[in-house]
C-alpha positions in Angstrom: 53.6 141.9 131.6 56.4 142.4 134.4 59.2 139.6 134.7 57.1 138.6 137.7 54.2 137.3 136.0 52.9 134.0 136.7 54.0 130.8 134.9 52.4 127.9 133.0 49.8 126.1 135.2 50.2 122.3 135.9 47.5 121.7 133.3 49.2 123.4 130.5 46.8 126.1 130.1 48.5 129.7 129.8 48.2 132.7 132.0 45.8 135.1 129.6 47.0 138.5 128.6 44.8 141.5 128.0 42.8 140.5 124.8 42.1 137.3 126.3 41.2 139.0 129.5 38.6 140.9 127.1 37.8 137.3 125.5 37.7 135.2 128.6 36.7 137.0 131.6 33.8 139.9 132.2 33.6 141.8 134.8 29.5 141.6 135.2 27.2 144.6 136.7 24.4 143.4 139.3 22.1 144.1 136.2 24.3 141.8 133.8 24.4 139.5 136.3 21.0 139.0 137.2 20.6 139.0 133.2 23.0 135.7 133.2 20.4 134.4 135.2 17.1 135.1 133.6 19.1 133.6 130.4 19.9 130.3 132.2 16.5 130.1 133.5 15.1 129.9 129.9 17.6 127.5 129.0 16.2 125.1 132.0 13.1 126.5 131.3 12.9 124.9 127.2 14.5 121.7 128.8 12.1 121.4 131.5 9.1 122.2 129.4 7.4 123.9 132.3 6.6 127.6 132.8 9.5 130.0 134.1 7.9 130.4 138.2 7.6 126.4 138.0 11.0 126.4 136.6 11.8 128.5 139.5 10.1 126.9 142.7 12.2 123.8 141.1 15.1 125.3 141.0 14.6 126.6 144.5 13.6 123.5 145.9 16.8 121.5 144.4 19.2 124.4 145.6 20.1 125.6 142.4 21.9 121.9 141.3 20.8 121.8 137.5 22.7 118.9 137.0 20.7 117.0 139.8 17.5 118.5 138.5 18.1 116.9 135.1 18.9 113.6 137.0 15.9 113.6 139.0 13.1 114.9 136.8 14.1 113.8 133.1 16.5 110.9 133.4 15.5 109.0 136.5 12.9 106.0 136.6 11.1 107.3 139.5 10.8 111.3 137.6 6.6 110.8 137.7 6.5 110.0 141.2 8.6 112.8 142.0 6.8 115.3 140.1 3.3 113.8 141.8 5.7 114.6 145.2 6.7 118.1 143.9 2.7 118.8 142.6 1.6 118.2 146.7 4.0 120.6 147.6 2.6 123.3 145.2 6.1 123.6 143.2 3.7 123.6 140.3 1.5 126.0 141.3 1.2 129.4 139.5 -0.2 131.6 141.7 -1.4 135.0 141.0 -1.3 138.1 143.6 -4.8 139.6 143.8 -4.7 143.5 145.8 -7.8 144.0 148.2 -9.4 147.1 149.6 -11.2 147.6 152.8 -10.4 143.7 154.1 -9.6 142.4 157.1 -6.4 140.8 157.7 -6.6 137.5 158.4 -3.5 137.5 160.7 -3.9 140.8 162.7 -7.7 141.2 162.3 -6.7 144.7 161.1 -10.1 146.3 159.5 -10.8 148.2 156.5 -7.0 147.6 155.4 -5.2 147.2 152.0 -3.6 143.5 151.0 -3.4 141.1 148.5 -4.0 137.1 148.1 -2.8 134.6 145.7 -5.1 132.0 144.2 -6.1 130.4 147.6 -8.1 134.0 148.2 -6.4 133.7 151.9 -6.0 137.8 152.7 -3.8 139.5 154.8 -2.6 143.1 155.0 0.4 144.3 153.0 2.3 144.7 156.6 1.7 141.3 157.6 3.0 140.2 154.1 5.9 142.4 154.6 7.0 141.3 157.7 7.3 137.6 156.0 9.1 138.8 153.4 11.6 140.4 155.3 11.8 137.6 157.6 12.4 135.4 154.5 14.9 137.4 153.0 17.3 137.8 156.0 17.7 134.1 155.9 18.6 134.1 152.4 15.6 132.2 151.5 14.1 133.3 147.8 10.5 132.3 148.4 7.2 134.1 150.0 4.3 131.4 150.8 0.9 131.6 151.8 1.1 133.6 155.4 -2.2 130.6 155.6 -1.3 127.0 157.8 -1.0 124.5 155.5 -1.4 126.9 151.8 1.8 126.2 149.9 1.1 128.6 147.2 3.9 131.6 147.4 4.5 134.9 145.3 5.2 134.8 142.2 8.9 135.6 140.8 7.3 138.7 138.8 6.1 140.2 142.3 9.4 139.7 144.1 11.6 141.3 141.4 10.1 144.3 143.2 12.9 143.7 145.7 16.2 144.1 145.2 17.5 141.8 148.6 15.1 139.1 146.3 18.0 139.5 143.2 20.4 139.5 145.2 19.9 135.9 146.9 18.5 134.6 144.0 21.9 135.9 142.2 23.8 134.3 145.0 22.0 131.1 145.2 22.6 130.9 141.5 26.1 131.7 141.3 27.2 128.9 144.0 26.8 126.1 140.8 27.5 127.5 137.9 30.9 126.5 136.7 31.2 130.0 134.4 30.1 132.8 136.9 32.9 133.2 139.1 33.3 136.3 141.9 36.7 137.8 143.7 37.5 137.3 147.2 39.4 140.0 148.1 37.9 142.1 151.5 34.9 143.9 150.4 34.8 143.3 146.7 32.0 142.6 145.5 33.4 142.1 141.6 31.5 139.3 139.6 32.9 137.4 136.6 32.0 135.2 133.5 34.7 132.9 132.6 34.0 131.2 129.1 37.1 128.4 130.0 39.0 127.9 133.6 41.7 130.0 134.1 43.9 129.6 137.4 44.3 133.5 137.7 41.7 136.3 137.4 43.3 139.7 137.9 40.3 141.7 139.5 40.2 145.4 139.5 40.3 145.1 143.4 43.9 143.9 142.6 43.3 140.5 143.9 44.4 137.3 141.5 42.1 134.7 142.3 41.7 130.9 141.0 38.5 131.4 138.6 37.2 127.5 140.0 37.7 127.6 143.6 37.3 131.1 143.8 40.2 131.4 146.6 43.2 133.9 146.1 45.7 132.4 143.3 47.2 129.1 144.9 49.0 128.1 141.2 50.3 125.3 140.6 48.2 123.8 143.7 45.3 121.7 142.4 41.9 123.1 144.0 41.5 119.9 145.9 44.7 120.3 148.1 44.0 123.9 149.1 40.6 123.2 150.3 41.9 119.9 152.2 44.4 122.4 153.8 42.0 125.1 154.4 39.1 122.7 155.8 41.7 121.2 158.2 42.8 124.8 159.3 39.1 125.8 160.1 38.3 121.6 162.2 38.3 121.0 165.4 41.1 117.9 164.9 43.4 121.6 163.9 42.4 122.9 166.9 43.0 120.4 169.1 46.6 119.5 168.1 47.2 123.3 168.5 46.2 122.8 171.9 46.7 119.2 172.7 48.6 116.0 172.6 47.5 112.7 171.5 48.3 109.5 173.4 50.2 107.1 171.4 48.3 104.0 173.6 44.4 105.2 173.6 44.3 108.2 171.5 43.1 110.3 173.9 43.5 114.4 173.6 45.2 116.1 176.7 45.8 119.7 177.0 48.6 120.8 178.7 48.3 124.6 180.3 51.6 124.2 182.4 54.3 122.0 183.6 56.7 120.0 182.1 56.4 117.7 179.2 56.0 114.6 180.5 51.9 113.7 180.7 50.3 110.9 182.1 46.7 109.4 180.5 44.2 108.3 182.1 44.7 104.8 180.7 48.2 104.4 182.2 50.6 105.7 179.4 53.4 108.1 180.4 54.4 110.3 177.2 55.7 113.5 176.1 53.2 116.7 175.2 55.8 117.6 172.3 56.4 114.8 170.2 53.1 112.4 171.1 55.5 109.7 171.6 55.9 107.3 174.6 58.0 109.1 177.6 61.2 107.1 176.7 64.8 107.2 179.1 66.2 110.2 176.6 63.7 112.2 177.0 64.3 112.1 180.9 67.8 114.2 180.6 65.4 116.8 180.3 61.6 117.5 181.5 61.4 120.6 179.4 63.0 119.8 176.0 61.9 116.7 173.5 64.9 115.2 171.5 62.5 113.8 168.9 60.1 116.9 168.3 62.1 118.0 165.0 62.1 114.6 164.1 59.3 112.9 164.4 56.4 113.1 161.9 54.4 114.6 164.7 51.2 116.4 164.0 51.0 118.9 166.5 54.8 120.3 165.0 53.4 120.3 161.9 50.3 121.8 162.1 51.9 124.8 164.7 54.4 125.3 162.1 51.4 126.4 159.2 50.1 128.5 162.1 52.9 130.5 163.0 54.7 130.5 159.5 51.3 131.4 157.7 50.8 134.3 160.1 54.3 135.3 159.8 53.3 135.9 156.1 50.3 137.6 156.9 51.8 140.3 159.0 54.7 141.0 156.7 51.7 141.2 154.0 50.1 143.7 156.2 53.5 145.8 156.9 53.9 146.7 153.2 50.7 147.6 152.9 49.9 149.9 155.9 53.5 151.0 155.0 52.8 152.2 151.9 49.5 153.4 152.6 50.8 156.0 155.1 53.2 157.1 152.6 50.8 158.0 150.0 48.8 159.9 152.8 52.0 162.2 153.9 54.6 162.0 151.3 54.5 164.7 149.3 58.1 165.5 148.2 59.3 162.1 147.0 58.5 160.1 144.2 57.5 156.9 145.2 56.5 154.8 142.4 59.9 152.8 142.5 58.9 151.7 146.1 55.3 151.3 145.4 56.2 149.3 142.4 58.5 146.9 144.2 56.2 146.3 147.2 53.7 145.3 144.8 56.0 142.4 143.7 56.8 141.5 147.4 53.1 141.5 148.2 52.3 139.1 145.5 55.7 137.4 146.3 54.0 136.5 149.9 50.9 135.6 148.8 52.6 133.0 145.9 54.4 132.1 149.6 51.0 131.3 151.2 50.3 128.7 148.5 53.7 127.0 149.1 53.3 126.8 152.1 49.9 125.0 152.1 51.8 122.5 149.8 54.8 122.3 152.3 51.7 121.3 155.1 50.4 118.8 152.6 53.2 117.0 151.6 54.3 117.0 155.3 50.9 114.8 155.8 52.0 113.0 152.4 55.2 112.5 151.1 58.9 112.7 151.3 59.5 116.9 152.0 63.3 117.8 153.0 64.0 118.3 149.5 60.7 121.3 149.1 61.2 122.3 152.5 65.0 123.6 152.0 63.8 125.6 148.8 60.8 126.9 150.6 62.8 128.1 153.7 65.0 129.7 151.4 62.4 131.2 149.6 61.2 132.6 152.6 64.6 133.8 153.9 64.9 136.1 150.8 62.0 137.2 151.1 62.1 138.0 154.7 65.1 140.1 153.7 62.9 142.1 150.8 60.4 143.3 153.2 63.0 144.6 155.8 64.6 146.5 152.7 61.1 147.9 151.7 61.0 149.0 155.4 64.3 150.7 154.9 63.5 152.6 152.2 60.2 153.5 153.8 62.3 155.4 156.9 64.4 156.3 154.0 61.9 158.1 152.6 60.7 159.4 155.7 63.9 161.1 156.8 64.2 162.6 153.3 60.8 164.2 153.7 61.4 165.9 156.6 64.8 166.5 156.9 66.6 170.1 156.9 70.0 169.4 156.4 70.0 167.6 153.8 69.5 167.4 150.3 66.0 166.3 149.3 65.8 163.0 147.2 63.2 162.9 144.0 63.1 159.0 144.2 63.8 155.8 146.2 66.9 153.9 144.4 66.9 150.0 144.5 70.7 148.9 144.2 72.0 146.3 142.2 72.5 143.6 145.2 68.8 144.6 146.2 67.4 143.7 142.7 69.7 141.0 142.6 67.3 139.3 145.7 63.8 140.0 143.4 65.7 137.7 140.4 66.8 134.8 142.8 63.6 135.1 144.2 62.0 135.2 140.7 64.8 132.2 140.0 63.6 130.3 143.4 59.4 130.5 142.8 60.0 128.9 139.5 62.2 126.0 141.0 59.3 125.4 144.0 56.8 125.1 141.4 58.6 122.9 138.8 59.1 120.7 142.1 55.1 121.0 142.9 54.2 119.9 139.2 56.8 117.1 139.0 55.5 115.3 142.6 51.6 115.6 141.6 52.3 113.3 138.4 54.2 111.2 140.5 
């Protein structure tokens, strides 16, 4: 492993290293996968003591929440009445698929067709059935009934295996709660994994590290629970609206400001300033424009801007490296670049450690004391800020290199003492920030 490697996680459990990869974590095939989940079905299905499609339609019909199956059907008082409510339904039904020649369809009146029936012997024409299943399947639903009013018997599982969109939802449905089948996020990737314990960083092929639980992008040391707080506020309409509005301090009411100066006036009478939420006091009338308490006050409009613009400020230096790099692989062909690429891959992951911080930063802004975090994050970000302008250096570096006449052509992209001298503070800084995170959550 590199010196950049992460650290312990909060919990004490240890980043793995290749044999443990091997031990830990598969990578699954769709076939494996869906393998994972005809194994689990038998599991529920000795448990249970019901055949595997009744095991199924149950499974179905709870959303694929074992836990809350077991609850329900085997440990709760009222399981016999539910099962009585689950029989009307027909979720204990085992219904076979009888094929028909020379029938009419019962839905399009087609003569002399082909179709099948289940047990009901209600008939309809392959295209009619068809059309449901496709129907079903596009809303991620993994169940065919009766095409009949009222009929609730459906397909069997061993008819829609046929399918391969069928797999795939049931494989989806599946994975959603189960604790050990975990999947990447990354753009595109489609890379499925079985964890036998947690770990807080899975290295996919994709080159992605994700968190194996929550299955976002690595946030370590950041408990689950805080990103998704962070990242459910991000996505709210209460986010939105302090983007784009101030609350009054008297009523609570939202106003949006589209031009003007800062000083607003709510409809139930109180005069106060757009920036800082607070009542429109005699300072802030030396100036119309300006707020003397907006970098003071625990306002949530500041705070929430600031995730907005600093998070997309790591974003876009993210994307720099990478569309920098990218081109250079395309139309270098003279210059070495594995130094460069090497060191951008650090950055990269550098930024992205840089995201998680600065969810943190949000959170304890919303939470606790943060001067002390927020001068080592700024820093942090500083250094790394610098980093990406010398990648973009030595990107035009190699550029003029390449294509340059005069001069004497360059084999590979040096990194200086004073410039790997930034990686080790930085290395010496992301250490500090999450010593800092671990010591305030056991607070």
């Amino acid at each position: 492993m590199d010196d950049y490697c992460d650290d312990e996680y909060y919990s004490g459990i240890d980043e793995y290293d290749n044999d443990d990869f091997q031990k830990n974590e598969t990578l699954l095939s769709q076939n494996e996968l869906y393998q994972e989940f005809l194994d689990r079905l038998e599991k529920i299905k000795d448990k249970i003591g019901e055949q595997s499609q009744v095991v199924l339609n149950i499974l179905i019909f709870f959303n694929f929440e074992v836990q809350n199956i077991y609850e329900q059907l085997l440990l709760s008082n009222d399981s016999e009445k539910l099962k009585v409510q689950l029989k009307e339904q027909g979720i204990y039904n085992v219904s076979n698929v009888h094929f028909h020649q020379n029938m009419i369809c019962s839905i399009c009146l087609e003569n002399e067709t082909q179709g099948f029936s289940l047990d009901c012997n209600h008939k309809f024409c392959k295209n009619c059935w068809n059309q449901m299943i496709e129907v079903q399947f596009i809303s991620q639903i993994p169940l065919v009934r009766c095409l009949q009013d009222q009929c609730y018997e459906r397909l069997p599982h061993s008819f829609l295996e046929q399918y391969p969109k069928y797999k795939q939802i049931i494989i989806k449905r599946f994975m959603q709660h189960d604790d050990i089948i975990t999947w990447c996020p990354g753009l595109n990737c489609e890379n499925v994994f079985k964890c036998l314990t947690f770990t807080n960083s899975i290295k996919c092929p994709c080159g992605v590290k994700f968190c194996s639980k929550c299955r976002e992008e690595k946030h370590h040391p950041i408990p689950c629970d805080i990103l998704k707080k962070v990242l459910e506020y991000q996505q709210s309409n209460e986010y939105w609206a302090i983007l784009h509005a101030s609350k009054c301090p008297q009523c609570g009411r939202l106003i949006q400001r589209t031009e003007g100066c800062f000083h607003l006036k709510c409809l139930c009478g109180q005069h106060f300033c757009f920036k800082c939420s607070g009542p429109w006091e005699k300072d802030h009338q030396s100036s119309f424009y300006t707020c003397p308490y907006m970098n003071t006050n625990k306002n949530p409009s500041k705070y929430a801007l600031q995730l907005k613009n600093e998070l997309q400020s790591i974003n876009n230096n993210i994307k720099i490296i990478e569309q920098s790099i990218q081109e250079l692989k395309q139309k270098i062909k003279k210059v070495k670049l594995d130094p460069l690429i090497e060191q951008s891959e650090k950055i990269i992951q550098l930024l992205k450690t840089s995201k998680s911080f600065l969810y943190y930063k949000f959170y304890l802004m919303e939470n606790k004391d943060v001067q002390i975090y927020e001068q080592t994050f700024h820093q942090f970000q500083e250094e790394l800020n610098d980093f990406v302008k010398i990648i973009e250096g030595k990107k035009l570096e190699v550029e003029d290199n390449e294509y340059s006449k005069d001069r004497t052509i360059i084999e590979f992209i040096n990194f200086n003492n004073s410039e790997k001298k930034i990686l080790s503070n930085l290395k010496i800084k992301k250490k500090q920030i999450k010593k800092y995170i671990v010591e305030t959550l056991i607070m």
